[in-house]
C-alpha positions as CSV (number, residue, x, y, z in Angstrom):
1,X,29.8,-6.8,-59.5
2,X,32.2,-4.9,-57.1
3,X,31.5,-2.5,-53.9
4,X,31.9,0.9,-54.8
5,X,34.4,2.5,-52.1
6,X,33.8,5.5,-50.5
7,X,36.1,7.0,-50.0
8,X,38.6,5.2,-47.5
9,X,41.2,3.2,-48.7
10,X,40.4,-0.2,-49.2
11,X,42.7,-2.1,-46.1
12,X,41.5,0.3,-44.3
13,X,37.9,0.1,-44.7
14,X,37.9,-3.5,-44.4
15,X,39.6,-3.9,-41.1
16,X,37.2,-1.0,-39.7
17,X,34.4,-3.0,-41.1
18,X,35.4,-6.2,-39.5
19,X,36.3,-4.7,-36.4
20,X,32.9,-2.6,-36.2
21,X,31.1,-5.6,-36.7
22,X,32.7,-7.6,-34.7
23,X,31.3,-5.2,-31.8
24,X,28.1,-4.7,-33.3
25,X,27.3,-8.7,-32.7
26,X,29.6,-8.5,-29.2
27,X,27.1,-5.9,-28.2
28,X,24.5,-7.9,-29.1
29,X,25.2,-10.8,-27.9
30,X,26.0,-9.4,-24.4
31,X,22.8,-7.1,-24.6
32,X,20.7,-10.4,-25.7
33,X,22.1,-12.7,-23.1
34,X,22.4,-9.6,-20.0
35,X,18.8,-8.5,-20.8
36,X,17.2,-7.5,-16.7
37,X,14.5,-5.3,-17.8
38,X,12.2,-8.9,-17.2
39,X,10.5,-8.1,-20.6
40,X,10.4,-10.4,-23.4
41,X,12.2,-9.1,-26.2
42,X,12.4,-9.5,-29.8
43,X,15.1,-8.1,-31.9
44,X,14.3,-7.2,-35.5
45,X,17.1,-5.4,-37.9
46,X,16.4,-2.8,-40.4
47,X,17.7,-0.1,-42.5
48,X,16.4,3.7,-42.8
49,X,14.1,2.8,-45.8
50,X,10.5,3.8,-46.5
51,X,9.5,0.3,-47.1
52,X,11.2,-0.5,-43.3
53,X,8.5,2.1,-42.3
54,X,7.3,-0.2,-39.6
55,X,10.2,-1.1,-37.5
56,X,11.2,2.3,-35.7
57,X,6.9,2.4,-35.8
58,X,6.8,-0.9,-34.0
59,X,10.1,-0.3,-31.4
60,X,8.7,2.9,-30.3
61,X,4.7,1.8,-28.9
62,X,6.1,-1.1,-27.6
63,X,9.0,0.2,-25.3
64,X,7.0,0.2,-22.3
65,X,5.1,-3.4,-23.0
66,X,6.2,-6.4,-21.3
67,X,6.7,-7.9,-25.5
68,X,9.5,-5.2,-26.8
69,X,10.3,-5.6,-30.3
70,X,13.3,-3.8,-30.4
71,X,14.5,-2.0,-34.0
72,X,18.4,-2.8,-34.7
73,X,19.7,0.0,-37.3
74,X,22.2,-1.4,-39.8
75,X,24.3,0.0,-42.5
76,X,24.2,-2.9,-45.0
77,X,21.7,-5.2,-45.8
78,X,24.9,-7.8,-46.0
79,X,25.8,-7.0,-42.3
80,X,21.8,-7.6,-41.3
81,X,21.9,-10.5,-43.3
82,X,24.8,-12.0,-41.2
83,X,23.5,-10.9,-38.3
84,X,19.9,-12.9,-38.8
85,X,21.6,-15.7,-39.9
86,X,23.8,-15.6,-36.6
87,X,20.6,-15.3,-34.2
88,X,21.5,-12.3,-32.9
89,X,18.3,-10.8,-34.6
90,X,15.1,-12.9,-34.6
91,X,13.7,-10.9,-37.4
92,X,14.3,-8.3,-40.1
93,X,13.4,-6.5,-42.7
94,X,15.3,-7.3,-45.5
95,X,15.9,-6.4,-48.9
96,X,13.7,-9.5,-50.7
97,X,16.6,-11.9,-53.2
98,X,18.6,-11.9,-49.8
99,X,16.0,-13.5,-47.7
100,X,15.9,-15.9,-50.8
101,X,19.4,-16.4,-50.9
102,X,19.5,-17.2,-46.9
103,X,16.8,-19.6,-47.0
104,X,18.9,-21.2,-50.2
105,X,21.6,-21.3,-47.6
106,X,19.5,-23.5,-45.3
107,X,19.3,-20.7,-42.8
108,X,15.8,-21.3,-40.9
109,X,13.4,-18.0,-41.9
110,X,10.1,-17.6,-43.1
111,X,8.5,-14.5,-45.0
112,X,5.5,-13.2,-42.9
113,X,5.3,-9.4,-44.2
114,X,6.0,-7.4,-47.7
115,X,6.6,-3.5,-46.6
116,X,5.0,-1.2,-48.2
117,X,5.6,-1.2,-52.6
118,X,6.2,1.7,-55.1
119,X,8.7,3.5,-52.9
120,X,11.6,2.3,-55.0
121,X,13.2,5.2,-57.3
122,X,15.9,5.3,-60.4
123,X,17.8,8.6,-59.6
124,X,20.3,9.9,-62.6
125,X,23.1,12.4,-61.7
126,X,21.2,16.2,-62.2
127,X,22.9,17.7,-65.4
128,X,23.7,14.7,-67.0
129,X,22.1,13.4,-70.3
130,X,20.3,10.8,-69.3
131,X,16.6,10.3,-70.6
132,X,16.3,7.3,-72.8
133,X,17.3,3.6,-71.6
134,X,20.1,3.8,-73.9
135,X,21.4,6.7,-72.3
136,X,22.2,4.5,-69.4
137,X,24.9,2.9,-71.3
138,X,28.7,2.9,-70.6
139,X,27.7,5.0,-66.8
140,X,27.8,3.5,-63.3
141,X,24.6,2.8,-61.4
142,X,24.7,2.1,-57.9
143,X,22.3,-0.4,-56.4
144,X,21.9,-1.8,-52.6
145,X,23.7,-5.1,-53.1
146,X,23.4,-8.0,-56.0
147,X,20.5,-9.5,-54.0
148,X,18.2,-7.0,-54.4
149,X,15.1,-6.1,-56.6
150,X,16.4,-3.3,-57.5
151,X,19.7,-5.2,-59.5
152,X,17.2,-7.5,-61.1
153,X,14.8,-4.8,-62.3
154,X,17.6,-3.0,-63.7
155,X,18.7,-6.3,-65.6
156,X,15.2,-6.8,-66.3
157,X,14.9,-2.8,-67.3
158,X,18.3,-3.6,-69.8
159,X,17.0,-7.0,-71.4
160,X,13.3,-5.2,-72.2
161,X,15.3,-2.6,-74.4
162,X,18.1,-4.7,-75.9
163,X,20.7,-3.1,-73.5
164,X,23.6,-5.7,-73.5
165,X,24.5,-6.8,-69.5
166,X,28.2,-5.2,-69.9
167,X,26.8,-2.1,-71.0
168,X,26.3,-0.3,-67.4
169,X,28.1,-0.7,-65.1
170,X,26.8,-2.0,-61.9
171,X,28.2,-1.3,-58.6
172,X,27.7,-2.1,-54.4
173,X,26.4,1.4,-52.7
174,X,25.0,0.7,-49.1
175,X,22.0,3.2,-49.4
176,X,23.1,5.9,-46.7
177,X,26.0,6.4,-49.0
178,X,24.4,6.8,-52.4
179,X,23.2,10.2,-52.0
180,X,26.8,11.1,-51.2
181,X,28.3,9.2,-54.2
182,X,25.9,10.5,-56.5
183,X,27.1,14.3,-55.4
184,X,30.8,13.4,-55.9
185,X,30.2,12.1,-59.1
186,X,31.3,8.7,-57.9
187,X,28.8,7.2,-59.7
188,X,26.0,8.4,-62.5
189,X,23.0,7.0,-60.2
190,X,21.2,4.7,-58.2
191,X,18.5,2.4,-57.7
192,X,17.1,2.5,-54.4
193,X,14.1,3.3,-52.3
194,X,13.4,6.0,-50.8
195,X,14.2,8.5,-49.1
196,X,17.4,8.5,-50.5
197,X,15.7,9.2,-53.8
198,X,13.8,11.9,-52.6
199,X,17.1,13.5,-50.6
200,X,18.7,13.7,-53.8
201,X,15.9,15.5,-55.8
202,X,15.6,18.4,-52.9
203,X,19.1,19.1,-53.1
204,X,19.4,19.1,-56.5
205,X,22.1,16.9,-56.6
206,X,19.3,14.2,-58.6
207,X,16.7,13.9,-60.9
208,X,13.7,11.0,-61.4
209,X,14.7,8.6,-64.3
210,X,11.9,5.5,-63.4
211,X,9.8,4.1,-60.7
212,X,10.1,0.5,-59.9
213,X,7.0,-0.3,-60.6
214,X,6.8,1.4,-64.3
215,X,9.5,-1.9,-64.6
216,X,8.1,-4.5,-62.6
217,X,4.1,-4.0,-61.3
218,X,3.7,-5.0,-57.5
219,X,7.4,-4.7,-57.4
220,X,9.0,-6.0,-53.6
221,X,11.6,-4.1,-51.9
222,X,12.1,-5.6,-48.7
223,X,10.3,-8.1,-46.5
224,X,9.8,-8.8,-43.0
225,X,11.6,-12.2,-42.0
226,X,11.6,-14.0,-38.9
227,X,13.4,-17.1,-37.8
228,X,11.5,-20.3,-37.8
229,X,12.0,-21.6,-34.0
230,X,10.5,-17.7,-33.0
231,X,7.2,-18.9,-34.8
232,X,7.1,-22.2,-33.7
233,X,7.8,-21.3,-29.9
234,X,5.9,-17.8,-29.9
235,X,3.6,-17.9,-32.7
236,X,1.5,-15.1,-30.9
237,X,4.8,-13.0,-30.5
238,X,5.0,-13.0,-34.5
239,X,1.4,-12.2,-34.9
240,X,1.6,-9.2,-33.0
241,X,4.7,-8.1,-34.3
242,X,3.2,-8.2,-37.9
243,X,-0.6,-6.8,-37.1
244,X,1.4,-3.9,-35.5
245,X,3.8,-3.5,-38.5
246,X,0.7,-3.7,-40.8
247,X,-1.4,-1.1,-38.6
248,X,2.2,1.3,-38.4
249,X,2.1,1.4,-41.7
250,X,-1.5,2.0,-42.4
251,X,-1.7,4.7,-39.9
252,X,1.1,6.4,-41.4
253,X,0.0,7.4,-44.3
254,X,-2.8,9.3,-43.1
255,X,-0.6,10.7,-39.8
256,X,2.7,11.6,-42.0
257,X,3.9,14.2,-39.7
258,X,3.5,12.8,-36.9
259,X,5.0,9.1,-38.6
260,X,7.8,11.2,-39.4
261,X,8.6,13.2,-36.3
262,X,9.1,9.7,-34.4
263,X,10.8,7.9,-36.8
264,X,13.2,10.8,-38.2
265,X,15.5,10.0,-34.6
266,X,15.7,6.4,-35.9
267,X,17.0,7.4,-39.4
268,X,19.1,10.3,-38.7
269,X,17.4,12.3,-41.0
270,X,15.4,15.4,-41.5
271,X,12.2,15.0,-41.3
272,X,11.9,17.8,-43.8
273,X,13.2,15.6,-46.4
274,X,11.4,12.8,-45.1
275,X,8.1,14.9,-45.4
276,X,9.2,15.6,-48.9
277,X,9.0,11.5,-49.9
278,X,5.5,11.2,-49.0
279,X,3.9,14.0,-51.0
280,X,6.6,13.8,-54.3
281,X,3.8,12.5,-55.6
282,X,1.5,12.2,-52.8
283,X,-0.2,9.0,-52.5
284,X,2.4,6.9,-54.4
285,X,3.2,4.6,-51.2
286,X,1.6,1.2,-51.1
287,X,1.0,0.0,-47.4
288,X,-1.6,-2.2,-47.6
289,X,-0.4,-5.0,-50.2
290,X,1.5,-6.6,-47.0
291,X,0.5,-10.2,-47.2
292,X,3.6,-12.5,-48.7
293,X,2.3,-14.2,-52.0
294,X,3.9,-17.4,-53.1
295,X,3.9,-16.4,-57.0
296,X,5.2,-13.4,-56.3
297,X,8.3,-14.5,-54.5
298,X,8.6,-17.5,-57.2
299,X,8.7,-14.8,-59.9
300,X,11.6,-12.9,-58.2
301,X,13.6,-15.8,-57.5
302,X,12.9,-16.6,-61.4
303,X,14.8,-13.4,-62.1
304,X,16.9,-14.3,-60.0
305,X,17.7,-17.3,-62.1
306,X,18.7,-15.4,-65.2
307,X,21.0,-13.2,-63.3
308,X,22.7,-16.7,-61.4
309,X,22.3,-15.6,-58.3
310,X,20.5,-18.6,-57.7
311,X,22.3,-22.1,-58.2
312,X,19.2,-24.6,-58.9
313,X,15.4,-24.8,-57.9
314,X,14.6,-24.7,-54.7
315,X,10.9,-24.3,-53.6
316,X,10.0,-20.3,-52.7
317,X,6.4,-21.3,-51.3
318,X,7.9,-23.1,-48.4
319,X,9.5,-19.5,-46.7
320,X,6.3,-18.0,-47.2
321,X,4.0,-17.8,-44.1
322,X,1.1,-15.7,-44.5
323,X,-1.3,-16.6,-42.1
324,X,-0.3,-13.6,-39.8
325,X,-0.4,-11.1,-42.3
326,X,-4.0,-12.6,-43.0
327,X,-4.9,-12.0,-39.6
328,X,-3.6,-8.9,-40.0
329,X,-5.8,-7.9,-42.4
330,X,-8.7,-9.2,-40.7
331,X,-8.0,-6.2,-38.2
332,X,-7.9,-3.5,-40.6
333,X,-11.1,-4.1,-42.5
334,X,-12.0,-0.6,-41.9
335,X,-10.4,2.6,-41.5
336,X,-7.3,2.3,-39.4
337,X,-8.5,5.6,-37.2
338,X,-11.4,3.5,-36.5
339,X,-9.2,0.4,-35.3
340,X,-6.6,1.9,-33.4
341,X,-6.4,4.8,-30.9
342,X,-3.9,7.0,-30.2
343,X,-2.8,7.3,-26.5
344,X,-0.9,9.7,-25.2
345,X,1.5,8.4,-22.0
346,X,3.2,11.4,-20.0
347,X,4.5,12.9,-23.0
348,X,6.8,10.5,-24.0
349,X,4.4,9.5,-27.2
350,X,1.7,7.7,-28.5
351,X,0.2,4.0,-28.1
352,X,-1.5,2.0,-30.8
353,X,-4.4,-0.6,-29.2
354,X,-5.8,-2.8,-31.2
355,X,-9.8,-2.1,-30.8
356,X,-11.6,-5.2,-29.6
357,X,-13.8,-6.5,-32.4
């Protein structure tokens, strides 16, 4: 499956890639290793994805603790993966067959966190004839990267209806460029989630084919990773991090404005739009199916089998650790209003406390 370019010439855009990460890990490295704020800090990578909800969430209560987890925007979910696998993030949130693939590699990571599900979204080109699954055949659908859920439940989408693999054809869009490839008429659609979805339905340059999870119930978009030697040297570091990404994201949901005012600097993007996501149809966002389920990784990395983008068995229990997300759970029994308060510091924004229980 090949990267879609857009719309540099290839040399070109390789050599800027290279060199622009290149000084994305010099930076970090230097900011890692030159850190004198005296707070402990904890790096986590993400992209501007609804299912990523909690990162920005988490960055922005915790910039004045003495434990900072710190949200590290990236472009590609390839470029994040490299950059776990390097160290120079401890943890990410990561589209789900790639944190397969880099524990296949040997790369030291466990799964402590699903983000939130059904935010995932099949968008067709507005104007175009596309209604049926046979429709799909002989156009060009972008999705995130080959390890993703979204390229299997398209392969899994074409194999339910007798679609042959060669049929559509299957490109490499990093998701802040799909709305733009979709309006050039680069490709036909893409399989992402949202808000990219939603931006392209408000302008009109898009229109709704499938949800995920019409394909693939309980479907998992990205999950929360960390590196093995954070939990086993700062196992309370990782239970924070993941009771606050769990709370972020159950708060959210009933505070959207306000969820999207803080995180819409993080993303780059309107908060409009953003706004638009949540209530196109309201309610559709899962945020409390956050604990990592052994069977359910085991049946992604099944599809990923069929698909060979895994070479033999390895065992998918053994990257799961759940026991944070289970104490995680054990926090928000109850309404999360009820569990966390809201403080307001000097006007530069809002606190979540656990409540004592």
């Amino acid at each position: 499956m090949k990267r879609l370019s857009i719309p540099k010439s290839s040399g070109v855009r390789i050599c800027l890639a290279a060199g622009g990460w290149l000084l994305v890990i010099t930076a970090l490295h230097l900011y890692l290793n030159g850190n004198k704020r005296g707070v402990n800090l904890v790096r986590m990578g993400y992209m501007p994805v609804v299912t990523n909800l909690a990162a920005p969430l988490v960055d922005y209560v915790t910039k004045s603790d003495n434990l900072h987890f710190e949200a590290v925007k990236f472009s590609s979910f390839s470029d994040m993966g490299e950059a776990f696998r390097s160290g120079a993030i401890q943890a990410a949130f990561i589209i789900a067959p790639l944190a397969i693939r880099l524990f296949e590699q040997g790369v030291p990571l466990k799964i402590v966190y699903i983000g939130n599900r059904n935010e995932s979204t099949l968008i067709v080109k507005a104007g175009l004839h596309i209604e049926s699954p046979e429709d799909l055949a002989g156009k060009t659908i972008a999705v995130p990267i080959r390890y993703s859920g979204h390229f299997l439940a398209l392969s899994r989408y074409m194999r339910e209806h007798d679609l042959d693999k060669s049929s559509v054809n299957i490109v490499e869009v990093p998701p802040p460029e799909m709305t733009a490839a979709l309006a050039s008429s680069q490709i036909d659609g893409f399989f992402v989630g949202e808000p990219f979805g939603g931006q392209a339905i408000a302008a009109g340059i898009g229109k709704r084919f499938l949800y995920a999870e019409s394909i693939w119930p309980k479907f998992i978009c990205n999950v929360l990773i960390v590196r093995t030697e954070l939990i086993c040297s700062h196992p309370q570091w990782v239970r924070q991090l993941v009771v606050a990404a769990a709370g972020s994201g159950l708060w959210a949901r009933t505070h959207v404005a306000e969820a999207v005012r803080i995180v819409s600097p993080y993303w780059g993007m309107d908060p409009h739009l953003m706004e638009y996501d949540f209530s196109h149809p309201p309610g559709r966002f899962r945020f409390d199916l956050y604990v990592p389920v052994a069977g359910e990784l085991s049946e992604m990395a099944g599809e990923m089998r069929k698909d060979d983008l895994l070479q033999g068995n390895i065992n998918v229990g053994a990257m799961v650790e759940d026991q944070f997300a289970k104490a995680a759970r054990g926090y928000f029994a109850g309404p999360v209003d009820n569990l966390y308060s809201i403080k307001w510091r000097q006007g530069k924004g809002f606190r979540m406390q656990a409540a004592q229980r």
